[in-house]
C-alpha positions, 0 to 999 in steps of 0.5 A: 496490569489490565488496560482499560479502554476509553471510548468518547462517542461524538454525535455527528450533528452535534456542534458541541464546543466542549465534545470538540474540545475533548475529542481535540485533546484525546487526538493530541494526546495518543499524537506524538510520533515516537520513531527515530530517525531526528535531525538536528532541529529534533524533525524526523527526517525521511529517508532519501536516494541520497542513502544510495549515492544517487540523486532522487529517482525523479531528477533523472531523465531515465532510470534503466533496469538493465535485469531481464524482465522476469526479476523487473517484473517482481520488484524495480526502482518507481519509474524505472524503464526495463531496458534488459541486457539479456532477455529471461530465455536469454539469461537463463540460458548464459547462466546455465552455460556458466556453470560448466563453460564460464568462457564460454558463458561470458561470450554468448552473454556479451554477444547477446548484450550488445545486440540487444543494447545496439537495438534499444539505444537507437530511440534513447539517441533520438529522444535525449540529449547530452544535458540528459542524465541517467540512472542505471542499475541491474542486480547487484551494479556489475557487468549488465550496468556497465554494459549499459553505462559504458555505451551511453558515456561513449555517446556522451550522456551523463550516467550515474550506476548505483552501487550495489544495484536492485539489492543494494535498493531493496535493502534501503527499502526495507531499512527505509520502511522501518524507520519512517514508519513509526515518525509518521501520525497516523489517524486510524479509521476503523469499522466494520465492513460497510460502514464507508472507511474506504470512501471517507478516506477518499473523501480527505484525499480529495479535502487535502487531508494526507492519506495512506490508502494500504488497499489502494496500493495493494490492489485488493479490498482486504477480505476474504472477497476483496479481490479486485476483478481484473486487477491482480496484486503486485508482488510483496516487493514493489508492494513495499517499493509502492508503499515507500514511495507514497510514505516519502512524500507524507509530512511528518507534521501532518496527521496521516490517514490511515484505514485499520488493516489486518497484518495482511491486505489479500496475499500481501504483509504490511510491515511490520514497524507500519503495523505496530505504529498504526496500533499505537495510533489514535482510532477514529471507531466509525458506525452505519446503519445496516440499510447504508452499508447494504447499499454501499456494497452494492455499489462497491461490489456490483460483480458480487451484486449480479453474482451472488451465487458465485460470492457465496462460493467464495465463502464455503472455507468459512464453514468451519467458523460459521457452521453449515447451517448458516452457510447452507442459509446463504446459499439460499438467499443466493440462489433466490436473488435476496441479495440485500439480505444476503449482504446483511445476514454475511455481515452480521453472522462473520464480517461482524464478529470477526471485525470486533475480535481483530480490533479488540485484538488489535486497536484501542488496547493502549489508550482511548478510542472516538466513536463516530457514527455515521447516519449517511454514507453519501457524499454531503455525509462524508465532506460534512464528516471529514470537516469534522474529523479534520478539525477534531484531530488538530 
């Protein structure tokens, strides 16, 4: 059976009672979180350390990741400090030994082990005390972990190892984000490039609105030019070790903001559960006029602004959806500075289209969608507009 799709557009200035109202109960009737798990009192519960044997991550004075940098760097416990037993050179050369000569292995590797030890404990005696105490952990909570614990329980501080190590921790990542996902309620700001998602998202960040801004922690503005400059994405892992701990202090009874995304932000996956829940979500449909949204890519893409021959560069994969005419004719806006007209004219001729296909594809297929245009992009515009969505979404 088809689907037909809803949409309720609200005029901003408008101060309606029964447009309010009606947007009220479209919000409240796509609202109801559907995912498991439920407490007793029938509250979805958020997943915690305590799934691990361990205390929160926060209530310990220090949380050691015992690896080598190398495997810190691609994913590790928030707030854990490297404090590596052996270094990467180090590691790979104990583990390339040990394939021919384990005892040998096992000796170069506890001599390696204890000098490094014996050079990071000194600064840990003199900043804590035996009232501290601390996490450990290492790959799977074996030998490097004990290393660890048993030079610290000598010196008298209390240590908890989690069981299982960084492995054992990435697999409650990964169950965590599955099952929190679909509790949550979300409220999905779309719209096309331009038109201030990113920015009114900041905007209920700073009312006191929960949000979760995906593009934040993926360090990218998901596009084909959303590449931040001097500020390279995480790996997928501590993308989703960042994300879990941002979802764990979100209310469930709380609507959580959200801005529509594609499967992927840059070289990052959403997961999947997130991604399914933000589809079955309420969508808050957000329109600009074409001067506005000029300007506001001038001002949030200024390297592109003073560029804009290296951004058409950027570009050229699109030729096969564009079509070389169109893609010769941005160049020469480029090379001619009509940057204004530049960012109009790869707006309407790709981001566009593209932005309308993704959420017919994506978005608004199950239930109704509020449109919501926008007539300004400056800052009374937003905190008037966040009030209004705020109070329309319950």
């Amino acid at each position: 059976m088809a689907t037909v799709r809803k949409t309720m557009e609200v005029n901003v200035g408008a101060g309606d009672g029964d447009s309010r109202d009606g947007i009220r109960r479209n919000f409240a009737a796509l609202c109801v979180p559907t995912g498991e798990p439920m407490n007793a009192h029938g509250l979805a519960e958020t997943p915690t350390p305590a799934q691990l044997g361990v205390r929160e991550f926060a209530d310990y004075s220090l949380v050691i990741d015992a690896r080598s940098p190398r495997e810190y760097a691609e994913d590790h416990l928030p707030g854990a400090v490297n404090l590596p037993v052996v270094d990467d050179d180090q590691y790979a050369e104990v583990g390339t030994r040990h394939k021919d000569d384990k005892h040998g292995a096992y000796l170069i590797g506890v001599e390696y082990s204890l000098r490094n030890i014996a050079d990071q404990i000194k600064p840990l005696i003199s900043r804590y005390g035996s009232s501290d105490r601390f996490l450990v952990y290492c790959f799977r909570g074996g030998k490097r972990s004990r290393l660890w614990a048993d030079n610290l329980r000598t010196i008298g501080f209390q240590v908890d190892v989690l069981a299982g190590g960084w492995k054992r921790y990435r697999q409650w990542v990964r169950e965590s984000l599955a099952a929190l996902s679909p509790t949550l309620q979300y409220r999905v700001l779309a719209g096309p490039t331009g038109c201030g998602k990113t920015r009114l998202l900041t905007e209920f960040e700073r009312q006191g609105h929960q949000t979760l801004d995906l593009e934040e922690l993926a360090s990218h503005r998901g596009s084909l030019l959303g590449t931040l400059p001097d500020r390279p994405q995480p790996t997928q892992k501590w993308f989703d070790s960042l994300l879990l701990a941002r979802m764990r202090l979100l209310d469930h009874a709380r609507p959580v903001w959200i801005e529509a995304e594609s499967k992927k932000i840059g070289n990052l996956q959403i997961p999947e559960s997130l991604f399914e829940a933000m589809h079955r979500s309420p969508v808050v449909q957000l329109s600009a006029p074409m001067a506005e949204r000029v300007r506001l890519w001038r001002e949030d893409y200024p390297h592109f602004a003073a560029d804009p021959v290296g951004m058409v560069e950027k570009l050229v994969p699109l030729k096969p959806l564009v079509g070389g005419e169109v893609l010769a004719s941005w160049q020469a806006l480029a090379a001619s500075g009509q940057v204004d007209a530049l960012f109009e004219s790869v707006m309407l001729l790709h981001y566009d289209p593209c932005y309308t296909r993704s959420t017919r594809r994506n978005y608004g297929g199950e239930g109704q969608e509020v449109a919501f245009p926008l007539q300004g992009l400056d800052k009374a515009s937003l905190e008037d507009a966040v009030r209004r969505l705020a109070g329309q979404a319950g």
